[in-house]
C-alpha positions in Angstrom: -61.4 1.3 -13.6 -59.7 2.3 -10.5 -60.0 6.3 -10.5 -57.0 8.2 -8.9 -57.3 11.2 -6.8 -53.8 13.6 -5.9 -52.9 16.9 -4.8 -49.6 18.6 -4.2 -49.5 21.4 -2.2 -46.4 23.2 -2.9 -46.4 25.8 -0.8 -48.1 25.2 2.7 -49.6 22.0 4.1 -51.7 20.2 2.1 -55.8 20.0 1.8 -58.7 17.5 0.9 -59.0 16.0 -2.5 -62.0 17.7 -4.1 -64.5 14.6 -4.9 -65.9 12.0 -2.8 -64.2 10.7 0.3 -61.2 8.1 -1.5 -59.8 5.2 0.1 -56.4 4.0 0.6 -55.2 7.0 0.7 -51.2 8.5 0.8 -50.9 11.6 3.0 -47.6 13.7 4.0 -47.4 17.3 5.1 -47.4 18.1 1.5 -49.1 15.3 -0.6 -52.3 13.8 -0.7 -52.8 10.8 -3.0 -55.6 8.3 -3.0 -58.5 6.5 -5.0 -61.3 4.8 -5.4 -63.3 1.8 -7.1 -65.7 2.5 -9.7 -65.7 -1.3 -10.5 -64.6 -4.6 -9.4 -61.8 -5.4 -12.1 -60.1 -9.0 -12.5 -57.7 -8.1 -9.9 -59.2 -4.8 -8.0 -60.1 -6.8 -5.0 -56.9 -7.8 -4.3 -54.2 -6.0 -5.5 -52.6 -3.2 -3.6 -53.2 0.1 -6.0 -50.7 2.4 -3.7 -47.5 0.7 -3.1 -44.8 2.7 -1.0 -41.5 2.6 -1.4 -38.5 3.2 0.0 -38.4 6.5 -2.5 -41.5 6.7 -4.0 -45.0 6.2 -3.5 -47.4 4.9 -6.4 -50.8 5.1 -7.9 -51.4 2.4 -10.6 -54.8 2.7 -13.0 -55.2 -0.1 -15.7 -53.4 -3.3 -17.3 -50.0 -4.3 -17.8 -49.7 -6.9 -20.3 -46.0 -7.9 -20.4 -46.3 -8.0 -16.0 -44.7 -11.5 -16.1 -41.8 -10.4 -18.5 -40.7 -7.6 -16.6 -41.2 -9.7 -13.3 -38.6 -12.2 -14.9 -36.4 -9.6 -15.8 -36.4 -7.7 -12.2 -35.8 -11.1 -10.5 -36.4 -11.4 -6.3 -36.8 -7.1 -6.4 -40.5 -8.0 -7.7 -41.7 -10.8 -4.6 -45.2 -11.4 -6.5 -45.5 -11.3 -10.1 -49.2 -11.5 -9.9 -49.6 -8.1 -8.9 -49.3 -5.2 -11.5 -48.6 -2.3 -8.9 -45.5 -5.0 -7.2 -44.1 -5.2 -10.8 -44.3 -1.2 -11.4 -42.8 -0.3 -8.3 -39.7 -2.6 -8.6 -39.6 -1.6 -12.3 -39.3 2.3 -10.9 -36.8 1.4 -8.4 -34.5 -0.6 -10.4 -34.4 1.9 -13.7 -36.6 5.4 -12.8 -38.0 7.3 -15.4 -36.8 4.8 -18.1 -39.3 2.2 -16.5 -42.5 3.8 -18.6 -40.9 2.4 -22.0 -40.9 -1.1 -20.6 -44.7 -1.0 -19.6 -47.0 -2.5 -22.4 -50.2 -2.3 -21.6 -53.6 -0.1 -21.1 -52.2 2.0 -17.8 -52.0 5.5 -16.5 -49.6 5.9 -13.2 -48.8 8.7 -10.7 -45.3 8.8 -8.7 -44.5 11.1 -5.7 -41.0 10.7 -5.2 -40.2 13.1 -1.7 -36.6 12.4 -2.1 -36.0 14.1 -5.4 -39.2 16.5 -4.8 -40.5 15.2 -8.0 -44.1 14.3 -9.4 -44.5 12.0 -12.3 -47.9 11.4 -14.0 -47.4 9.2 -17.1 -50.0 7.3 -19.9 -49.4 4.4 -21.9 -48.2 5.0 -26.3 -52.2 5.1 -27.2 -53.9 6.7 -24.1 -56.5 4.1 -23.5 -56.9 5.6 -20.0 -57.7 9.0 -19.2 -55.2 11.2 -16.8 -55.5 15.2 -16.2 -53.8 17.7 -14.2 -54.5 21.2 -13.1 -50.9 23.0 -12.2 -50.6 26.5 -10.9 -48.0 28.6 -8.8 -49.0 26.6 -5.4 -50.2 23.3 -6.3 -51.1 20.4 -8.8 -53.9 18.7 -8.6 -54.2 15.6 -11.1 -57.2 12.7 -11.2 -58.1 10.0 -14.2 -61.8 12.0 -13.2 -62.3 14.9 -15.5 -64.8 16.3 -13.1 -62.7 16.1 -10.2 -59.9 18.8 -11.3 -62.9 21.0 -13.2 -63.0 23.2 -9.5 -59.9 24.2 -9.3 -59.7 25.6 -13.1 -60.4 29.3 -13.6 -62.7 28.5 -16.8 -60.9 29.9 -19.6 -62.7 27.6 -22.4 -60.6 26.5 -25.1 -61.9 27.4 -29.1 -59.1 25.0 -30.5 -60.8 22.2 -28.4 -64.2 23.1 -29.8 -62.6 23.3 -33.5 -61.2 19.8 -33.0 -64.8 19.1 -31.5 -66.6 20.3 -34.8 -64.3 18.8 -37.5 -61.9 16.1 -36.7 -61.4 15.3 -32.9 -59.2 17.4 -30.5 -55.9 17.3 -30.0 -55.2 14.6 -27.5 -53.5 16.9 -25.1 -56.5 19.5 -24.9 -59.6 19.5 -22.6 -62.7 22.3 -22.7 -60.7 24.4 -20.1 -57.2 26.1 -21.8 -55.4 25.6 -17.9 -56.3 21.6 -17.3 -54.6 19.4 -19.4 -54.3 15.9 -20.4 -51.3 13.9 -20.2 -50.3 13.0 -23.3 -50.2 8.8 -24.3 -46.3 7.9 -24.4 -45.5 10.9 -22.5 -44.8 11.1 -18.9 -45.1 14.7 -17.0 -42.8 15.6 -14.5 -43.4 18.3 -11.5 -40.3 19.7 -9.4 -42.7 22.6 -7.7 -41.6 25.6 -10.2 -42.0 24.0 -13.5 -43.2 21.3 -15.5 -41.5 19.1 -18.2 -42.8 17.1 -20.7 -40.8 14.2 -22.1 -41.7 11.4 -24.8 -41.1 8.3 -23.7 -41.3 6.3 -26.9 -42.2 7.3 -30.7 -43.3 4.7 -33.2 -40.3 3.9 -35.4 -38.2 3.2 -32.6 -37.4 -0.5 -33.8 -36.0 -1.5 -37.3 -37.7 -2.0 -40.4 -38.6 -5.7 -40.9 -37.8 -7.6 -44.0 -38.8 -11.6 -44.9 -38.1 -13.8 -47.4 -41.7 -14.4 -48.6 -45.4 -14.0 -47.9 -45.6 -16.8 -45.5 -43.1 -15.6 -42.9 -45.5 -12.4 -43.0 -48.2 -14.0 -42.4 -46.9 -16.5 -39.8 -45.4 -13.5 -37.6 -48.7 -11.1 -37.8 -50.8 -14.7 -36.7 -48.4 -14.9 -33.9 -48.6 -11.0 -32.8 -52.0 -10.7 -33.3 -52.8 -13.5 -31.0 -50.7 -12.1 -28.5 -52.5 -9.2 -28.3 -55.8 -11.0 -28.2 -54.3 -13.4 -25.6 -53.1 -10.3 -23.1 -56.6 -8.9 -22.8 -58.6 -11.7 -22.2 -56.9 -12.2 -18.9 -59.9 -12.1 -16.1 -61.1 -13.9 -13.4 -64.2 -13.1 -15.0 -66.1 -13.8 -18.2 -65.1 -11.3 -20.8 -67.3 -10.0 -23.6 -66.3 -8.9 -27.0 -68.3 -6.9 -29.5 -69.5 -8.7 -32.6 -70.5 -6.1 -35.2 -70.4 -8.7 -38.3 -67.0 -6.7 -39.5 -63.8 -8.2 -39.9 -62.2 -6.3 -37.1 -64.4 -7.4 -34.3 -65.0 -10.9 -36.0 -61.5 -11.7 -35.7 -60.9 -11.1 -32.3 -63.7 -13.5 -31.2 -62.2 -16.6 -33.5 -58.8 -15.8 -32.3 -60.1 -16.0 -28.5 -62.0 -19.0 -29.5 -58.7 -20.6 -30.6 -56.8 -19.4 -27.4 -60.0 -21.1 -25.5 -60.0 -24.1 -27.4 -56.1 -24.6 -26.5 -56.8 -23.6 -22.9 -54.3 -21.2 -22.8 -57.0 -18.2 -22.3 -56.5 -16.9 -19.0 -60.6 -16.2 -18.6 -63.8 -18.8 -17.9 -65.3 -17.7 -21.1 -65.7 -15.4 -23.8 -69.8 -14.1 -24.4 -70.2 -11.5 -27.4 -72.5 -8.5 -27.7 -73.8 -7.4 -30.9 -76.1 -4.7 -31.9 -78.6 -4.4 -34.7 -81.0 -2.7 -36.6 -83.2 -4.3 -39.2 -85.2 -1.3 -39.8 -82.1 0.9 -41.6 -81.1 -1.0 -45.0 -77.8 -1.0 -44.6 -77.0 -1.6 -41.1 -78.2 -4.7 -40.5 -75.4 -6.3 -39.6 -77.6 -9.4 -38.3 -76.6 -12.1 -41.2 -72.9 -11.6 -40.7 -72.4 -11.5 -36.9 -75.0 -14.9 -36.6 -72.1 -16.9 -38.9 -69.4 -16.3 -36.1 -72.2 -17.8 -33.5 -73.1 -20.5 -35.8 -68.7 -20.8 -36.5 -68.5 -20.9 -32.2 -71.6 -22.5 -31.8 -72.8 -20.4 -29.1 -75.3 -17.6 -29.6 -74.5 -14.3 -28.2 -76.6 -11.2 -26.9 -78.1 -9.0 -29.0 -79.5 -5.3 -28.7 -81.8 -3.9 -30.9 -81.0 -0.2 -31.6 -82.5 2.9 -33.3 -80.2 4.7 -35.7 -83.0 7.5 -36.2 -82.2 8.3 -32.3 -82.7 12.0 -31.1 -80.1 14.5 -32.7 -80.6 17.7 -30.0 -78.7 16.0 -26.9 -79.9 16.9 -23.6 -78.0 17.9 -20.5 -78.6 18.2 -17.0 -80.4 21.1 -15.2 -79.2 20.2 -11.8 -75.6 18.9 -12.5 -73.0 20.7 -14.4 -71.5 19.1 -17.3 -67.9 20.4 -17.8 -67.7 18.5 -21.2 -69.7 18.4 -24.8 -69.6 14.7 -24.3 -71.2 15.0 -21.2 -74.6 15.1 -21.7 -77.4 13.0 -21.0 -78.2 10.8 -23.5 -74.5 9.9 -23.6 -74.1 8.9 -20.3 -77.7 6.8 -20.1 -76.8 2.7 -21.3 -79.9 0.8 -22.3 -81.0 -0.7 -18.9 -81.4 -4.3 -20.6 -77.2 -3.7 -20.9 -76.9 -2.6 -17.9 -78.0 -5.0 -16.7 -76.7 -7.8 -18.5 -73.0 -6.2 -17.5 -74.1 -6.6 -13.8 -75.6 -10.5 -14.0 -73.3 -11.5 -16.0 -70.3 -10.3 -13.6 -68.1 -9.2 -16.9 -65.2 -6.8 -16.1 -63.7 -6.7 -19.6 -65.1 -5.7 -22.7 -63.1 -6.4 -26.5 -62.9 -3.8 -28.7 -62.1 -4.0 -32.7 -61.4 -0.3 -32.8 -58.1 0.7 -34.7 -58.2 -2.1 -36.7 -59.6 -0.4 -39.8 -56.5 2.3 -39.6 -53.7 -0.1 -38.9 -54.6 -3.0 -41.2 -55.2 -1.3 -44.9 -59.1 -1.2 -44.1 -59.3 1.9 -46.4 -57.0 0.7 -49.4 -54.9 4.2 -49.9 -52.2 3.7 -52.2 -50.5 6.9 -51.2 -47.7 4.6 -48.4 -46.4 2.2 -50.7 -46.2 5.2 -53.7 -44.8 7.7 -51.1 -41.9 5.3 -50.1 -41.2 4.5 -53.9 -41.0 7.9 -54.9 -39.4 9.0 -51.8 -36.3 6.6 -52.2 -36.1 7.3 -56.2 -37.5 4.0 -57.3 -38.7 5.2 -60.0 -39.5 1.9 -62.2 -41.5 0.3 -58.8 -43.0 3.7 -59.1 -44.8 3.8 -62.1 -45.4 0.1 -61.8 -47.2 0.4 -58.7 -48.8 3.7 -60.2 -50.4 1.7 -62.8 -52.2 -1.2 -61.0 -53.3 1.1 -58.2 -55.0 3.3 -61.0 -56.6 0.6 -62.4 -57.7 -0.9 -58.9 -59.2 2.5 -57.9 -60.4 3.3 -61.6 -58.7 6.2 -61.3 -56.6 8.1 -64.1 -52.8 7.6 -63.6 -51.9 11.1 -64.1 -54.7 12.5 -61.4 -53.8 9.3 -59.0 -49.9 10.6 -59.5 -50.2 14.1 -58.9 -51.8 13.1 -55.5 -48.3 11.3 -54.1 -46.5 14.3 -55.5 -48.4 17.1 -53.8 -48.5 15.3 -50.4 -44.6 16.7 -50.0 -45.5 19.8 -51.3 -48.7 20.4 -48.6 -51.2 18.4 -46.4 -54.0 21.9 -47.6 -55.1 19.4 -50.8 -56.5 16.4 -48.0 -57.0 18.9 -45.0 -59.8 20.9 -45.8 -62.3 17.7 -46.8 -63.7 18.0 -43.4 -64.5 21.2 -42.7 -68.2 21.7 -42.7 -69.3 24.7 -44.8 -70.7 26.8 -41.9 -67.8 27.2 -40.0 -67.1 31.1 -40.1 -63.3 31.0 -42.4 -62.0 33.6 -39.9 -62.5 30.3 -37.2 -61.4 28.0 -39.4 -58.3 30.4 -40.0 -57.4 30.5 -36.1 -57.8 27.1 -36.0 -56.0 25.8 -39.1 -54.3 22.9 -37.5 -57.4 21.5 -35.5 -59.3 21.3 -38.7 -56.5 20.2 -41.1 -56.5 16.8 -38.3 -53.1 17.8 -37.1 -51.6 16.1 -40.4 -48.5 17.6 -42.1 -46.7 17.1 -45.2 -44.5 14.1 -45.8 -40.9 15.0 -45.8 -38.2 13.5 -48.3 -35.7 13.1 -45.7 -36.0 11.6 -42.3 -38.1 8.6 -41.4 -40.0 6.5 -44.8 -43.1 8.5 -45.8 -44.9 5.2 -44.9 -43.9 5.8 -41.4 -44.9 9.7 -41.2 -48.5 8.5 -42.7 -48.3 5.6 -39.3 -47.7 8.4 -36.9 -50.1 10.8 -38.4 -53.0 7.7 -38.4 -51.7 6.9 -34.6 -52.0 10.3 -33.6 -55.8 10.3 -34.8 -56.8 7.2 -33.3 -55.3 8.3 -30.1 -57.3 11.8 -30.5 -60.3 9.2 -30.9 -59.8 7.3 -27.9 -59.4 10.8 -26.3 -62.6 11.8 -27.3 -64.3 9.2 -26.4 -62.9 7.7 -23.6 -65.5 6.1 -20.9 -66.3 7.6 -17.5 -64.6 5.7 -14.4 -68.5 5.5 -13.7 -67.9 2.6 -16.7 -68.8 -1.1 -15.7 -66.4 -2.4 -18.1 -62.8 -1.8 -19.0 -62.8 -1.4 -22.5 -59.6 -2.8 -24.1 -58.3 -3.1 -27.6 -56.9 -5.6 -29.0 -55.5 -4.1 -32.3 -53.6 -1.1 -30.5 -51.6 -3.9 -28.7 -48.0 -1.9 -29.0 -46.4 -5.0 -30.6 -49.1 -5.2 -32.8 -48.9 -1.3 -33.8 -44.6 -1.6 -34.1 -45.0 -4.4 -36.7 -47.5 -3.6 -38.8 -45.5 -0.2 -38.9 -41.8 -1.9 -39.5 -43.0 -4.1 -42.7 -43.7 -3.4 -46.2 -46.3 -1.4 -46.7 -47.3 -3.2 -49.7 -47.6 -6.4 -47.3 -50.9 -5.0 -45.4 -52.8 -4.1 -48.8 -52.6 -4.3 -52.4 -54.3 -3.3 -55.3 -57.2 -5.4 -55.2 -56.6 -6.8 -51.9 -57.9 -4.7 -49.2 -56.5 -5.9 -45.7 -54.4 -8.2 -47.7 -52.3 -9.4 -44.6 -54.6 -9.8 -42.5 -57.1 -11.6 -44.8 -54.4 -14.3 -45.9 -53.3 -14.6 -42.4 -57.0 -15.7 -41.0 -58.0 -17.9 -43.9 -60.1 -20.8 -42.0 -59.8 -19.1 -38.7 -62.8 -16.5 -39.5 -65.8 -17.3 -41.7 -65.3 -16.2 -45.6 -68.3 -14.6 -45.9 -66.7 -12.1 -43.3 -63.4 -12.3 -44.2 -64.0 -11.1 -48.0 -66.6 -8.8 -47.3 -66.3 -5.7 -50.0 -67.4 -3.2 -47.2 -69.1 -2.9 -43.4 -72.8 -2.0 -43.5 -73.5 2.0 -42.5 -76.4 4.6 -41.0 -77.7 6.8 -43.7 -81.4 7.3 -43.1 -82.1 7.2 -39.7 -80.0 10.6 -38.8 -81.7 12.5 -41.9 -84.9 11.0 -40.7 -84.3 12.5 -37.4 -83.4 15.9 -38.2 -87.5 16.2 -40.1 -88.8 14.6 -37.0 -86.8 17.5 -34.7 -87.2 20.4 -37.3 -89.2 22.2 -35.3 -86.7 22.3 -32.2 -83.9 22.5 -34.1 -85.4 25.7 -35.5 -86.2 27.2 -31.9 -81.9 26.3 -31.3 -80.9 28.6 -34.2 -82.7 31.3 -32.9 -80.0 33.1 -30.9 -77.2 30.3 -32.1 -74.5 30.4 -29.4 -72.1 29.1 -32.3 -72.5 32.2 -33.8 -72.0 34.2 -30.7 -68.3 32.3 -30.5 -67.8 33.1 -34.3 -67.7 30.1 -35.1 -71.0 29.2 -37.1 -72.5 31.4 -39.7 -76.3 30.8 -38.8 -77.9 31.0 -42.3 -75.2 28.4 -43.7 -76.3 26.2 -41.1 -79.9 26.8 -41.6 -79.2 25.4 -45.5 -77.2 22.3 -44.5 -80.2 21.3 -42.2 -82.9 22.3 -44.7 -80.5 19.9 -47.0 -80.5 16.7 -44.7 -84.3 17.6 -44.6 -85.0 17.2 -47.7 -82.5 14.0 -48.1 -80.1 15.3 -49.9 -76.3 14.6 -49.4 -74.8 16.2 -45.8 -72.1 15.9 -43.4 -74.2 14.7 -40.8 -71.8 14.0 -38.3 -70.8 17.8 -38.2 -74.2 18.6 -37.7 -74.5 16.3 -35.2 -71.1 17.9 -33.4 -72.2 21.2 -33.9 -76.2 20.4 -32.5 -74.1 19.0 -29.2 -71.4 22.8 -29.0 -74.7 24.6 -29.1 -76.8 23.0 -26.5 -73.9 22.5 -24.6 -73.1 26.4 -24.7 -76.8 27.0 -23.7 -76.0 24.6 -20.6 -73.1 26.7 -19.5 -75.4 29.2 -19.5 -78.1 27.8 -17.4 -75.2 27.2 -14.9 -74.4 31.0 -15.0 -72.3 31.7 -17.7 -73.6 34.6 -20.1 -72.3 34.8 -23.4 -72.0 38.3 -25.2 -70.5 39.5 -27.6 -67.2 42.1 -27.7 -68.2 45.7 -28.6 -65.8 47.2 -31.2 -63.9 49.1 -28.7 -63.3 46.1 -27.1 -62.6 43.6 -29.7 -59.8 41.3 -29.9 -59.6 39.8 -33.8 -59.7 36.0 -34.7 -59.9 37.2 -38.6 -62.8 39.4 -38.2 -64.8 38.4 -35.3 -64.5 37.7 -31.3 -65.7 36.7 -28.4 -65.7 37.6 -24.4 -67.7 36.2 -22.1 -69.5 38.1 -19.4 -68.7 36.1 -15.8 -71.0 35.8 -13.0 -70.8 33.5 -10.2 -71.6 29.5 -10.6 -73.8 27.9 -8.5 -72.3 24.5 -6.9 -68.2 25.6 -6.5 -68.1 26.2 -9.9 -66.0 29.2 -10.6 -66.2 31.1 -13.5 -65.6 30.9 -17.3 -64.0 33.3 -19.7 -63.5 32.7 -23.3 -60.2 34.8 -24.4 -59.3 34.6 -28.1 -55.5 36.0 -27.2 -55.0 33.2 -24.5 -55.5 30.0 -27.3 -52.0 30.0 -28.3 -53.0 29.0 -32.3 -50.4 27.2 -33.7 -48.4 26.0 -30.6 -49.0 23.3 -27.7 -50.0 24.2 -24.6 -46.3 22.5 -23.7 -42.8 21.8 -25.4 -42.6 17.9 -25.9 -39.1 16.5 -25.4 -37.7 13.2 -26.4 -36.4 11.1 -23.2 
């Protein structure tokens, strides 16, 4: 991933960009922009990553898909298709601003434009690649390198980041720090040097509902999109390397790629798989079901052995501050035998089968098809549809009917599954948003109910990919196939009732891949899963888990209620039924804290004199100075601004 690096100085001349020395880099009396190669992508080598223009000067980060398209479309302005950052820059001279909806692909971009006095950072609809900004009175600095922009921040830690942390994932927009901020995917931020604006770019929904004659049209189109999307990220000069879990998801995208292979229309040498495995947990060995794609391709792939009883207390670094949860130790270390099959084996790109699950009817909800039904007063379909979905989920009809209804009267009914029963209420009352998952009520009127659910499940997979997106430090690009944007518009613009049915889970996609993917994986009833090994591990760490509740730092927050805590882990002790995850999440906040600490940062909390409310408890945090530039950190209930964004988002 090529990491970008920018600072604009707005008033006075401009100073170094604060990481390691970048090259290639843009410099004006004002501006400083620049970059540099964590890896050696299919096209890093040679393609130009700053392009200057008569107007503008560019910073380019990741994959554009439709590149040929577009360079059809822009004629002689774009001189060599075969270059992304070429195609970008004649798409922003030829229509501005109104170029970002065009780009499909995996992409973050940055444009100085000294004419017009205007900065531009913008993300493609998912946000499969990370971009963040610090903007103050004087300057904006920006970088797809969290750690780069963490100096100039003044520390202020975000509590609504920490809820999303704990229950669902954070709001994509949010980091740890309440003044840097992430641009948000399909969004495109704009600078003028005394304010910043916000503006949506696209919003799924934008095309028109689809409608064939029968199931075969369906079918034909999704084989056609789908492949597509598999086809546009298998485009290396290198091997590429899928994941093979056994699933459907991941499954598919190999024996599509095989057919692209086998057609020699893959634009890639060859496509290797990895796979993981664990024979010692009973149900995750997913061994059996990924060796039938090998045996299908006739090649064998790599294989890792893993440990799903792995440590639960993460560890972080002593020496090197780690302005992230996710930043610890044991996240950051890769198996060396990965490592260094990565490097030998020269891949660049890594396939992904994450999002397929959410988009293709891998957890058969009725509530779409109902909602839609009900929504648009078709009654008769209604109670139809009503009945066989009761049957299929051997649920009464009444109970099953009284669900649809209440999702227009509130989202509280399907929020509140997730919150883990140690979380202070006077927290989770601050925070009600973060822990409800950001969801909302369907609305009668306005867009098909089926629609609102697609945003709301679009929104969390992008909070996902937010959360977890890789370090530039990554060897491989990750990309994924099933949040293709063509792919996402379609499934969203057909009838609900074509992706599942009663009885047919992934319906669609199932009939669509019938002798392209092995049956035994195709009509699997469900994906193996970890239950032991984490239950296992919290026995095995009891006694340090113990010495972490003494003095919890989540309680100091007010967020955790220690003795609530202490019963959940006495619970997964003992093997009894627990949100393990959560505890898992919460484990990482607190040592995390702790680190913070160790870099400086004391943690107290208010006296009553002092005390701002969240409910019934606060927090302040004592300041001192942090070793290594680090400035300070301050943790201000009355700065979280609840139940707003940290910015207005406009439609362009």
């Amino acid at each position: 991933m090529r990491a970008q690096y920018g600072l604009w100085q707005i008033n006075g001349e401009n100073r170094h960009i604060p990481d390691e020395s970048p090259s290639r880099i843009y410099r004006d009396l004002h501006v400083v922009m620049g970059y540099r190669e964590s890896l050696q992508s299919c096209e890093a080598a040679k393609l130009p990553p700053c392009c200057t223009l008569r107007s503008a000067v560019i910073l380019w980060s990741g994959f554009l898909d439709n590149r040929t398209e577009l360079a059809e479309q822009l004629g002689s302005e774009c001189r060599n298709q075969n270059c992304d950052p070429t195609v970008v820059a004649a798409a922003y001279e030829r229509w501005g601003k109104a170029c970002f909806r065009r780009f499909i692909g995996d992409w973050v971009v940055s444009i100085w434009d000294p004419g017009r006095h205007r900065l531009l950072l913008a993300k493609d609809f998912i946000g499969a690649q990370p971009l963040f900004y610090y903007f103050s009175a004087d300057h904006v600095s920006w970088s797809t390198a969290f750690s780069a922009i963490v100096p100039e921040s003044q520390r202020t830690l975000s509590l609504e980041y920490l809820a999303g942390w704990i229950s669902y994932f954070p709001a994509a927009h949010l980091t740890p720090f309440l003044d840097i901020h992430s641009v948000p995917p399909a969004s495109y931020v704009e600078f003028d040097g005394q304010d910043r604006t916000v503006t949506e770019y696209w919003s799924l929904g934008d095309t028109r509902e689809i409608h064939y004659r029968d199931d075969r049209e369906y079918e034909d189109y999704f084989r056609n999109v789908f492949t597509q999307a598999v086809r546009r990220r298998v485009r290396s000069a290198h091997p590429v390397l899928a994941e093979l879990s056994g699933g459907i998801d991941s499954s598919s995208i190999v024996c599509i790629a095989d057919t692209l292979f086998a057609r020699g229309v893959a634009e890639a040498p060859r496509l290797d798989t990895l796979s993981y495995y664990d024979d010692s947990e009973p149900n995750w060995d997913e061994s059996p079901y990924f060796r039938k794609v090998e045996a299908q391709r006739g090649r064998t792939g790599y294989h890792i052995a893993v440990d799903s009883a792995e440590g639960l207390i993460p560890k972080f670094s002593e020496t090197v501050f780690a302005p992230r949860p996710a930043d610890s130790l044991d996240r950051a270390a890769r198996p060396k035998e990965l490592d260094s099959f990565l490097r030998i084996g020269g891949y660049r790109i890594l396939l992904s089968g994450f999002g397929g699950d959410e988009l293709l009817g891998g957890v058969p909800t009725p509530l779409p098809e109902l909602a839609d039904q009900l929504a648009s007063l078709r009654l008769k379909s209604f109670c139809s549809a009503l009945a066989h979905w009761a049957l299929a989920k051997k649920e009464p009809i009444l109970h099953l009917g009284l669900s649809v209804v209440r999702s227009f009267w509130s989202a509280q009914y399907a929020t509140r599954r997730n919150i883990p029963p140690w979380v202070k209420p006077s927290f989770v009352q601050a925070f009600e948003e973060a822990f409800s998952g950001y969801e909302s009520r369907l609305r009668f009127l306005g867009a098909a109910p089926s629609l609102q659910i697609n945003r709301q499940t679009l929104d969390t997979l992008r909070r996902q990919l937010a959360f977890t997106n890789s370090s530039i430090d990554a060897i491989c690009d990750i990309r994924y196939p099933y949040l293709d944007r063509d792919l996402v518009e379609f499934v969203s613009s057909i009838p609900r009732e074509q992706v599942v049915r009663p009885f047919q889970r992934r319906s669609l996609m199932r009939r669509t891949l019938v002798g392209i993917v092995p049956d035994e994986i195709l009509y699997r009833k469900r994906k193996a899963f970890v239950v032991r090994g984490p239950m296992e591990a919290v026995s095995r760490e009891w006694q340090s888990i113990l010495k972490l509740l003494e003095g919890l730092r989540g309680e100091t927050v007010s967020m955790v209620d220690v003795s609530l805590f202490r019963a959940a882990l006495d619970s997964a002790r003992t093997g009894h039924e627990t949100p393990m995850v959560a505890i898992a999440r919460t484990l990482e906040i607190e040592c995390w804290l702790r680190h913070l600490e160790h870099h400086g940062v004391r943690l107290t909390a208010l006296r009553n004199s002092q005390r701002v409310n969240i409910g019934k408890s606060a927090l302040f945090c004592d300041t001192v100075p942090i070793p290594n530039k680090f400035a300070q950190l301050a943790v201000d209930p009355t700065l979280q601004e609840r139940r707003k964004p940290h910015h207005e988002i406009r439609k362009a």
